[in-house]
FINU-388211 format. One record per residue: residue in one letter; residue number from 1; x, y, z of N, C-alpha, C in turn. Coordinates in pm, whole numbers, plus 50000, padded with zeros to 5 digits. Each point is the difference from the previous one (the first is absolute). Layout:
+---+-----+-------+-------+-------+-------+-------+-------+-------+-------+-------+
: r :   k :    nx :    ny :    nz :   cax :   cay :   caz :    cx :    cy :    cz :
+---+-----+-------+-------+-------+-------+-------+-------+-------+-------+-------+
: a : NUM :     X :     Y :     Z :     X :     Y :     Z :     X :     Y :     Z :
...
+---+-----+-------+-------+-------+-------+-------+-------+-------+-------+-------+
This chain:
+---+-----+-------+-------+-------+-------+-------+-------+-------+-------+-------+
: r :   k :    nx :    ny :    nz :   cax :   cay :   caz :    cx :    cy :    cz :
+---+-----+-------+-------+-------+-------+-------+-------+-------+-------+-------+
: x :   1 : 66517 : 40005 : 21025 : 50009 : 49909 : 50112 : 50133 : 50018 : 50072 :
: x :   2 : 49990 : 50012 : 50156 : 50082 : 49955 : 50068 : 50089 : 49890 : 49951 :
: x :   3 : 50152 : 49938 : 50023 : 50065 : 49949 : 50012 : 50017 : 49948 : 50139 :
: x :   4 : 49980 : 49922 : 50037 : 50021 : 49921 : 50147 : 50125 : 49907 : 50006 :
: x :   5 : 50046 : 50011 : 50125 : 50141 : 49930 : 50046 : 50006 : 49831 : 49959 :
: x :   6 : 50090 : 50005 : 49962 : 50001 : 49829 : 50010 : 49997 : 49923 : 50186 :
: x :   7 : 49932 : 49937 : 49976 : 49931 : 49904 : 50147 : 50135 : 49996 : 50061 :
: x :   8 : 49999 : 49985 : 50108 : 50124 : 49910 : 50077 : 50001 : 49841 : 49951 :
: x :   9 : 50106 : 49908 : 50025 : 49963 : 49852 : 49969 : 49953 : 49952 : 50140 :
: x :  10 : 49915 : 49929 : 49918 : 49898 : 49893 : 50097 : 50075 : 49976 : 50123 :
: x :  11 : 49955 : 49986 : 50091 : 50013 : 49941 : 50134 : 50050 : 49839 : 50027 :
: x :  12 : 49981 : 49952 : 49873 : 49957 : 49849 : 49987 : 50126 : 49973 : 49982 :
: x :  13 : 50087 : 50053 : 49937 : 50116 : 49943 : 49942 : 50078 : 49965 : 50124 :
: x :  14 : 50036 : 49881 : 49983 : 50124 : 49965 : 50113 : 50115 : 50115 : 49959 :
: x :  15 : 50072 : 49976 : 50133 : 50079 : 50048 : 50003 : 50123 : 50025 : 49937 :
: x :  16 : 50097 : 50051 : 49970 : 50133 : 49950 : 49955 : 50100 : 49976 : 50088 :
: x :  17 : 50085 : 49918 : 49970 : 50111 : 49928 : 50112 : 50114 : 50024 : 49920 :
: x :  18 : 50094 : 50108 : 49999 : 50120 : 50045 : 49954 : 50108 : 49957 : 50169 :
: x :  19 : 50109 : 49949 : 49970 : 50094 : 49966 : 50052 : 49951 : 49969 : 50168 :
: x :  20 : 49888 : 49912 : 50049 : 49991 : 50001 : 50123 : 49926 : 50138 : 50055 :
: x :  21 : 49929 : 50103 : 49920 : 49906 : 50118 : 50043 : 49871 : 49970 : 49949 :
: x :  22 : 49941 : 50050 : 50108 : 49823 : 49999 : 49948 : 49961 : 50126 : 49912 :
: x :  23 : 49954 : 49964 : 49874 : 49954 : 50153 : 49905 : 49858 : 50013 : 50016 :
: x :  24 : 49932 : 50045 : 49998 : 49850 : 50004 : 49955 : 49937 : 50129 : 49976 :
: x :  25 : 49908 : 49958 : 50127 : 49869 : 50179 : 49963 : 50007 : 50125 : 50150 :
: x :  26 : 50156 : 49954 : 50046 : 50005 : 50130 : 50068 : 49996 : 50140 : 49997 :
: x :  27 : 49951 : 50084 : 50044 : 49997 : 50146 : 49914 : 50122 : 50065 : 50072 :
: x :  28 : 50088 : 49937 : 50087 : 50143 : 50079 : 50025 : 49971 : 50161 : 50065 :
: x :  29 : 49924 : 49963 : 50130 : 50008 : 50170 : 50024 : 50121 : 50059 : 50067 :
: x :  30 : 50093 : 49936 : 50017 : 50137 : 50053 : 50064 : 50104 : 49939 : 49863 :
: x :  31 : 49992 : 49890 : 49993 : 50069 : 49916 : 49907 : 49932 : 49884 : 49893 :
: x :  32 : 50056 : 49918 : 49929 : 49913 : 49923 : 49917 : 50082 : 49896 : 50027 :
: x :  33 : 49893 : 49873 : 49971 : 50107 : 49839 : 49971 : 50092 : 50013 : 49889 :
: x :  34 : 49990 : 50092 : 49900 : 50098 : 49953 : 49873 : 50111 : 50104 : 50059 :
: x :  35 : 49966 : 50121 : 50065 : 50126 : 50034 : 50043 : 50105 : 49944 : 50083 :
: x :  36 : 49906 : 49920 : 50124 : 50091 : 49915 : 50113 : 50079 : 49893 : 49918 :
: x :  37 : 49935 : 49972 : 49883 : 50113 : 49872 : 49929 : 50137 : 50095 : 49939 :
: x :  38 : 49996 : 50103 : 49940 : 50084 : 50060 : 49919 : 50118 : 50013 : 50129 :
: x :  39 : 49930 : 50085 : 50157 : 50097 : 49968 : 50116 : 50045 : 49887 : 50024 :
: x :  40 : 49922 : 49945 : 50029 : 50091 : 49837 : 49999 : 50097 : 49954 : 49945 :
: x :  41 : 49941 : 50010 : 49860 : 50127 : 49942 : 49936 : 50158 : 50109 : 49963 :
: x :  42 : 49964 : 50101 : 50025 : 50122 : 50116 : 50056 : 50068 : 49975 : 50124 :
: x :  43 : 49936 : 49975 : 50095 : 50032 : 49921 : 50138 : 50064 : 49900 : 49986 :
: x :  44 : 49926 : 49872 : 49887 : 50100 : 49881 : 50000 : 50117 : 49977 : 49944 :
: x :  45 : 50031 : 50130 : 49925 : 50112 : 50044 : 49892 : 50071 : 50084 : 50103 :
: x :  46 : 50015 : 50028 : 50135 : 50034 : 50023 : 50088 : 50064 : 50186 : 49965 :
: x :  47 : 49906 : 50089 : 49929 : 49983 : 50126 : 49963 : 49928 : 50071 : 50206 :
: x :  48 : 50080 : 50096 : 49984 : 49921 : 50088 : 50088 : 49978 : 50102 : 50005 :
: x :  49 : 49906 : 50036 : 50017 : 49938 : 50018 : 50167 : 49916 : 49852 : 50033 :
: x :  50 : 49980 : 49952 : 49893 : 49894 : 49929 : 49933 : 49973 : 49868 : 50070 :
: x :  51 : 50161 : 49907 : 50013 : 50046 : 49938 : 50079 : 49942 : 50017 : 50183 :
: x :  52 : 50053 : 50100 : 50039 : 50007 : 50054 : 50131 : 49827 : 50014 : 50026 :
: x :  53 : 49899 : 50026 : 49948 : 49890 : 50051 : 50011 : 49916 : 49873 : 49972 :
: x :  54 : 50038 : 49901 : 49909 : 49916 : 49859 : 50000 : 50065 : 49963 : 50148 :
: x :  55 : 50072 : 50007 : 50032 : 50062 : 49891 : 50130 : 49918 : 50096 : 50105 :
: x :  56 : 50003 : 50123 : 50010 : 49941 : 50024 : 50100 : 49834 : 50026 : 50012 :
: x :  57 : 49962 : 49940 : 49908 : 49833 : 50018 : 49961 : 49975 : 49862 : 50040 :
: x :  58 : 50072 : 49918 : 49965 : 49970 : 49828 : 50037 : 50054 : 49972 : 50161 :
: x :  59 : 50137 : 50075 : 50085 : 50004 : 50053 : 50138 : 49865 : 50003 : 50030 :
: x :  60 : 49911 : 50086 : 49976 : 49880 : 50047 : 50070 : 49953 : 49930 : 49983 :
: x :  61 : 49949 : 49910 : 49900 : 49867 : 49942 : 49974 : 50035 : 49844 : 50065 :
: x :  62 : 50104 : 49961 : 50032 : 50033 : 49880 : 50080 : 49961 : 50031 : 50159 :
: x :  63 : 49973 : 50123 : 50059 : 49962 : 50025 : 50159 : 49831 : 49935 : 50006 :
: x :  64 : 50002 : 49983 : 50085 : 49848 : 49973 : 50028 : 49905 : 50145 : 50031 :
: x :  65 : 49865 : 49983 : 49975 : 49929 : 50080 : 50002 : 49900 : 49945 : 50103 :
: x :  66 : 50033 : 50031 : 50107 : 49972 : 49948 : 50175 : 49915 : 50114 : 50081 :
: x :  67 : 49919 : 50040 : 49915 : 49901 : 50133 : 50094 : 49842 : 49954 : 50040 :
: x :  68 : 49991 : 50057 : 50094 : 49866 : 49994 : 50056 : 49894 : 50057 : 49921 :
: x :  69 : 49921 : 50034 : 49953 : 49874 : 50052 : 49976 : 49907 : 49987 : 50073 :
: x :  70 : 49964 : 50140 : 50020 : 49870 : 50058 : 50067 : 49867 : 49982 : 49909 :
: x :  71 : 49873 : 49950 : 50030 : 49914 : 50037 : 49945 : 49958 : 50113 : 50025 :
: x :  72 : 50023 : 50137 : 50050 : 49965 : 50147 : 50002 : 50151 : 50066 : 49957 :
: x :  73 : 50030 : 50079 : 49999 : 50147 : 50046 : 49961 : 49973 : 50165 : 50064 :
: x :  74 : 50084 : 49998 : 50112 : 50068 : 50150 : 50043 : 50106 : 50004 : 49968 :
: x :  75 : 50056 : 50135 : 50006 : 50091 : 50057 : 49949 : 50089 : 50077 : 50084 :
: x :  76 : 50072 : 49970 : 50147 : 50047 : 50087 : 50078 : 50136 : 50068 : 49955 :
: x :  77 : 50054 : 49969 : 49889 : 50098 : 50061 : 49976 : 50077 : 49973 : 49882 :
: x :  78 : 50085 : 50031 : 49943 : 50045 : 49998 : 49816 : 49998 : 49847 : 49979 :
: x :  79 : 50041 : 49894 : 50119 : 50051 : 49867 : 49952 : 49890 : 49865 : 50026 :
: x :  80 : 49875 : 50090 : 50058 : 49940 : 49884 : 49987 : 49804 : 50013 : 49909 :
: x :  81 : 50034 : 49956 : 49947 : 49972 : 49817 : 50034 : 50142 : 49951 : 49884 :
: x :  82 : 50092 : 49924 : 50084 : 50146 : 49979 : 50004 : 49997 : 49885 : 49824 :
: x :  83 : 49886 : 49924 : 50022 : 50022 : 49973 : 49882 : 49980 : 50089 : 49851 :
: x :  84 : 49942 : 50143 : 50032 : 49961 : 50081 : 49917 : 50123 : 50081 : 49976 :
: x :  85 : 50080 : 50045 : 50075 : 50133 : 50054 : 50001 : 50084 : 49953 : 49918 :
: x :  86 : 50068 : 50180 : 49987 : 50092 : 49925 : 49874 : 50141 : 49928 : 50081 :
: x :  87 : 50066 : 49991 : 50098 : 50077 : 49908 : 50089 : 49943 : 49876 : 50047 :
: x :  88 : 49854 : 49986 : 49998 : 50003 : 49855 : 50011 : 49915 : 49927 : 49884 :
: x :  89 : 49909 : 49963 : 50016 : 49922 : 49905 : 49882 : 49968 : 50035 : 49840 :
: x :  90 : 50045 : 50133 : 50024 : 49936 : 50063 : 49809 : 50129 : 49936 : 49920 :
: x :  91 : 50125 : 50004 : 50062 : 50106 : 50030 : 49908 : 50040 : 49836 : 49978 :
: x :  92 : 49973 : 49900 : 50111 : 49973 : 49855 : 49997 : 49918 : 49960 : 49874 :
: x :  93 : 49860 : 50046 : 50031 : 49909 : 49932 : 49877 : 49971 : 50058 : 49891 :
: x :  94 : 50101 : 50136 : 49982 : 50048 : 50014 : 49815 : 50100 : 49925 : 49983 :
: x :  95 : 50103 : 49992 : 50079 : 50129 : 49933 : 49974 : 50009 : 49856 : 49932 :
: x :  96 : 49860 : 49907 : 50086 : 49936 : 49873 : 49989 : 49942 : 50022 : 49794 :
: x :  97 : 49928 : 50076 : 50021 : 49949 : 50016 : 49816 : 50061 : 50060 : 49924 :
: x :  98 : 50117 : 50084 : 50020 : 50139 : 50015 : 49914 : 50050 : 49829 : 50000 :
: x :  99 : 50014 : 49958 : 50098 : 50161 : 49882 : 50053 : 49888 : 49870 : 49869 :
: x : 100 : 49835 : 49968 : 49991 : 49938 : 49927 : 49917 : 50011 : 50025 : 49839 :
: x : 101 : 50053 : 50119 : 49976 : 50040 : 50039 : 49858 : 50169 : 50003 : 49941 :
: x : 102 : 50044 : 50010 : 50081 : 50124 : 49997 : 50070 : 50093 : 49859 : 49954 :
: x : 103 : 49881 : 49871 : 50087 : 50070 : 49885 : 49965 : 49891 : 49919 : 49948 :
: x : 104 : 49860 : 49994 : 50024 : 49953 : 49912 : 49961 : 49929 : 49911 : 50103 :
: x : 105 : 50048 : 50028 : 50096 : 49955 : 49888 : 50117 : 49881 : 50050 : 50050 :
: x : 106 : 49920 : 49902 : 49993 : 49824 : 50016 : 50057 : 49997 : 50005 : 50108 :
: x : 107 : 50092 : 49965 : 50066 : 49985 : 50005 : 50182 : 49990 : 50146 : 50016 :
: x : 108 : 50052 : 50070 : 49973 : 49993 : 50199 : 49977 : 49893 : 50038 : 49988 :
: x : 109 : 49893 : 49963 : 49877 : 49901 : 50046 : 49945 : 49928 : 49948 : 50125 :
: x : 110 : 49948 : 49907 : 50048 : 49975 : 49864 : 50094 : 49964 : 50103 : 50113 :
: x : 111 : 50100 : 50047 : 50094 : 50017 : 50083 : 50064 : 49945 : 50138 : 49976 :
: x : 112 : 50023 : 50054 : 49919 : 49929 : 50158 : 49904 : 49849 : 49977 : 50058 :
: x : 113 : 49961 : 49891 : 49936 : 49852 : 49977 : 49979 : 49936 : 49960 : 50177 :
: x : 114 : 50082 : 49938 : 50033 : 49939 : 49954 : 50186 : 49990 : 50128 : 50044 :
: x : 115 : 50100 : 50095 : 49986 : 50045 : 50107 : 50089 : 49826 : 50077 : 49971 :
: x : 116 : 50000 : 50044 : 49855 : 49933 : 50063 : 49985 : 49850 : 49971 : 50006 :
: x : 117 : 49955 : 49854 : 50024 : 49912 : 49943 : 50077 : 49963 : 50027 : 50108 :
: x : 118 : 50101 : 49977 : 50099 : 50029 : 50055 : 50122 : 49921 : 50118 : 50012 :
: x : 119 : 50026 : 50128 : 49952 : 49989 : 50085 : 49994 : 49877 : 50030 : 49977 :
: x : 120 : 49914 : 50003 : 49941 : 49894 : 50016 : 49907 : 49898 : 49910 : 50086 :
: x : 121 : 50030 : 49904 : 50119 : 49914 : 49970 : 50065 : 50011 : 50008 : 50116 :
: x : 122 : 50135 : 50084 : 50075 : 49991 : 49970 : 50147 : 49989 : 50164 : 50011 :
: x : 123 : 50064 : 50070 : 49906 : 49952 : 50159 : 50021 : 49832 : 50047 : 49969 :
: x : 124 : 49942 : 50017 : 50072 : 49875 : 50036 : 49953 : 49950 : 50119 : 49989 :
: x : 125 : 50066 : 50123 : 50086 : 50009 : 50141 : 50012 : 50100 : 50053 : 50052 :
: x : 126 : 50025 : 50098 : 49949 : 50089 : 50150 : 50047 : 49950 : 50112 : 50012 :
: x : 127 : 50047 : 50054 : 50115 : 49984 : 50102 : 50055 : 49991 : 50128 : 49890 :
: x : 128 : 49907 : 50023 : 49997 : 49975 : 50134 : 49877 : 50035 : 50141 : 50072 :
: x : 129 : 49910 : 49983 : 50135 : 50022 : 50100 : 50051 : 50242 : 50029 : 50076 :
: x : 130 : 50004 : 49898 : 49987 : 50148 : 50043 : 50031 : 50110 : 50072 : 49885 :
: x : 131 : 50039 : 50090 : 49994 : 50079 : 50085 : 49880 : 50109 : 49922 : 49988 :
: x : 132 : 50074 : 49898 : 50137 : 50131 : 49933 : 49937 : 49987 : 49879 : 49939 :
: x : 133 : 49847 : 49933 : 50024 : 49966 : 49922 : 49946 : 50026 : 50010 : 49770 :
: x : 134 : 49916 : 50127 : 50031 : 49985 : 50023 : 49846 : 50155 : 50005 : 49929 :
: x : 135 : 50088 : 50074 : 50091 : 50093 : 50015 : 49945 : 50098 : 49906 : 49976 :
: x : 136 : 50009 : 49873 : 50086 : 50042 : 49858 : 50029 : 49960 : 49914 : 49850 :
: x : 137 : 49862 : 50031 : 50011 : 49953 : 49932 : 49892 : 50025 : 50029 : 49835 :
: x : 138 : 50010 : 50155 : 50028 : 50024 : 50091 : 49891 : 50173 : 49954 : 49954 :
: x : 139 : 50074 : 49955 : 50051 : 50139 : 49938 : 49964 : 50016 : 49890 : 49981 :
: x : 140 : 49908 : 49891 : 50095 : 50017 : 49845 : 49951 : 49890 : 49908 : 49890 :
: x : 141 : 49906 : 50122 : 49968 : 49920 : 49916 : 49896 : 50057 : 49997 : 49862 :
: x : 142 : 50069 : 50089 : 49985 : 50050 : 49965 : 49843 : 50032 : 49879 : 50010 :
: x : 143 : 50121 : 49954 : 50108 : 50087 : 49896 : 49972 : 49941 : 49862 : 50042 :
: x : 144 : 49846 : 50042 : 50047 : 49927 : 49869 : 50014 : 49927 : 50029 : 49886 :
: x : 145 : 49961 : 50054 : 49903 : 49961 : 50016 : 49857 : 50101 : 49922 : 49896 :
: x : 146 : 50131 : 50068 : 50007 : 50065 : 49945 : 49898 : 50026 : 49883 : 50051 :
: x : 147 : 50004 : 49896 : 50043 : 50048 : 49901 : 50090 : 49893 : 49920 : 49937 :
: x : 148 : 49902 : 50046 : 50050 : 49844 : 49894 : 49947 : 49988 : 50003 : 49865 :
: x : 149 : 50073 : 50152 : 49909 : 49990 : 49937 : 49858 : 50145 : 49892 : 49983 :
: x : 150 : 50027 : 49989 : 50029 : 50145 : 49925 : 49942 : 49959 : 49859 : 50025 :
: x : 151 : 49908 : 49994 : 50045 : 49922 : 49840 : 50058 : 49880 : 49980 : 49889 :
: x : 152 : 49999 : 50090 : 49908 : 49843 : 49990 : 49880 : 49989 : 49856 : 49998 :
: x : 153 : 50107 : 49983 : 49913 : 50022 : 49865 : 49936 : 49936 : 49889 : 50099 :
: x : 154 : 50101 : 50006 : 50092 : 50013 : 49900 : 50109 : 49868 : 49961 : 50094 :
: x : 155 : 49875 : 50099 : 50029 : 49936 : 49967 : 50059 : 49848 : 50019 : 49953 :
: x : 156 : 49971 : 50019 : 49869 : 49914 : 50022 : 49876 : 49895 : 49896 : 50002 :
: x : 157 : 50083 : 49863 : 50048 : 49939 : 49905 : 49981 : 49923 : 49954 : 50125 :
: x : 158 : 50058 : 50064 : 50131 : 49973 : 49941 : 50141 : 49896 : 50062 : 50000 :
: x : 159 : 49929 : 49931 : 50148 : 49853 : 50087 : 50051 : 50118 : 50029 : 50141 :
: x : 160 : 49958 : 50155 : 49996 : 50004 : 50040 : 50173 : 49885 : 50021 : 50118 :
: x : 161 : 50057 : 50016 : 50102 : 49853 : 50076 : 50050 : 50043 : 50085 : 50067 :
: x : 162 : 49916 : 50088 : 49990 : 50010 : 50187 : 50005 : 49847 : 50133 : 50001 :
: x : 163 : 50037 : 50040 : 50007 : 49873 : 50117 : 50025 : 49950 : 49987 : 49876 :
: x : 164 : 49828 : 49997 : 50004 : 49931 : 50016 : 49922 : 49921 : 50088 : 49937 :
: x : 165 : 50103 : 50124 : 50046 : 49885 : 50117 : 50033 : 50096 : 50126 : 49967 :
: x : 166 : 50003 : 50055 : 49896 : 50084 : 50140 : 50004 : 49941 : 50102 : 50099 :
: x : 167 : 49882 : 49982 : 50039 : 49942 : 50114 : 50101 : 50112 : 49923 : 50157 :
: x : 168 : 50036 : 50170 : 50029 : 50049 : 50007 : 50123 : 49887 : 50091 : 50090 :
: x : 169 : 50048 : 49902 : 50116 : 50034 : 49904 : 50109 : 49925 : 49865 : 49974 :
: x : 170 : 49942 : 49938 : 49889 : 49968 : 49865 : 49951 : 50073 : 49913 : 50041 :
: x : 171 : 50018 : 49936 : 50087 : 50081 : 49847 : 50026 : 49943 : 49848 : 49963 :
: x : 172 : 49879 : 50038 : 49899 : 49993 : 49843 : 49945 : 50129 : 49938 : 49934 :
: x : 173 : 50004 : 49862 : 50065 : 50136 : 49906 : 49927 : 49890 : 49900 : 49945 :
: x : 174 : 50103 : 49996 : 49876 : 49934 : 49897 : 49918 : 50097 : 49897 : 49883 :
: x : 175 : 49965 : 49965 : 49922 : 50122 : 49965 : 49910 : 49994 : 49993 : 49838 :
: x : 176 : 50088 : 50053 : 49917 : 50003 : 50044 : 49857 : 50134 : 49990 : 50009 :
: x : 177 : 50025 : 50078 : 49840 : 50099 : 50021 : 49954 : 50070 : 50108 : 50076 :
: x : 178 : 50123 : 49921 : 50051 : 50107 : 50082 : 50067 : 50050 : 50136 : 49969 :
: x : 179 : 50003 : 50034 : 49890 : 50055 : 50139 : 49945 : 49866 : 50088 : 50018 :
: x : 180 : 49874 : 49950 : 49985 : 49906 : 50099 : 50034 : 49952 : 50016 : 50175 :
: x : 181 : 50028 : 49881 : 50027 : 49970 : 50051 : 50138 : 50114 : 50079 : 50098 :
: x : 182 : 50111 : 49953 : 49940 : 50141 : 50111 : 50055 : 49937 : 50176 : 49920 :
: x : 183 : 49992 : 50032 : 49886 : 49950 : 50106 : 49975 : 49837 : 50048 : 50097 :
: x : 184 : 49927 : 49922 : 50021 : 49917 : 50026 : 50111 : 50055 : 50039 : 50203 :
: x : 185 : 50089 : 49901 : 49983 : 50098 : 50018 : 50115 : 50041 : 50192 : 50015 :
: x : 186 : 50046 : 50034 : 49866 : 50089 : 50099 : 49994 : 49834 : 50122 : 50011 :
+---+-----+-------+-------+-------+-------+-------+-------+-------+-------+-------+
């Protein structure tokens, strides 16, 4: 017989709350919650780079995230769609789900989760046929990936509403669980 992996732990388990950070069932595709605490508290021991890089991760995530969305999405050139760019909205709403692990404050996560609401229902298509499109997209989806995992915890429990439909150009909206209909989004 095969030997098989031990399971991941349940989904179920609350979370852990070490010094004001959210722990849970993020899978950390850039970073993890137990790492952002180990920064933190290097930061609050006033160590750097460590220092310098919490202050300017929580800088960003204090700007507002003030963009329009298109329900079609062209692509005329490297910076737009402006909230997809890495100079305007990508580097805001990681900054926002770093800055919720960071300190603790739900208003962050709060925000994470609207934004990416937002998103998932006012975008309904992109331009396939445009090449800067793909390539636009091809740079800002990670960081709307890792962003939406750093929110596991946080929005597990909510209903969103979002595409119901992994088939593209499908624009049924409907409403479920938020993490699957953002993965339908994507």
């Amino acid at each position: 017989p095969v030997a098989l992996a031990t399971p991941p732990p349940s989904p179920s388990h609350p979370p852990l709350v070490v010094k004001n950070a959210v722990l849970g069932q993020a899978r950390g595709y850039l970073t993890t919650p137990q790492e952002l605490v180990v920064l933190k508290e290097k930061a609050d021991q006033g160590k750097e780079p460590y220092q310098s890089a919490v202050s300017n991760v929580l800088s960003w995530a204090d700007r507002d995230w003030a963009f329009t969305l298109e329900p079609e999405v062209a692509c005329p050139d490297s910076e737009t769609p402006a909230w997809l760019d890495n100079g305007g909205g990508i580097p805001v709403l990681y900054a926002k789900a770093l800055a919720y692990h960071l300190t603790g404050k739900r208003q962050y996560a709060d925000e994470v989760v609207s934004i990416l609401r937002r998103i998932m229902t006012e975008v309904k298509t992109i331009s396939l046929d445009d090449q800067q499109c793909r390539l636009n997209f091809g740079w800002g989806t990670p960081e709307l990936v890792a962003a939406a995992d750093l929110m596991e915890d946080h929005w597990k429990t909510q209903v969103c509403t979002g595409p119901t439909s992994i088939q593209y150009p499908d624009k049924t909206i409907g409403t479920g669980e938020c993490k699957a209909l953002f993965q339908n989004w994507l």
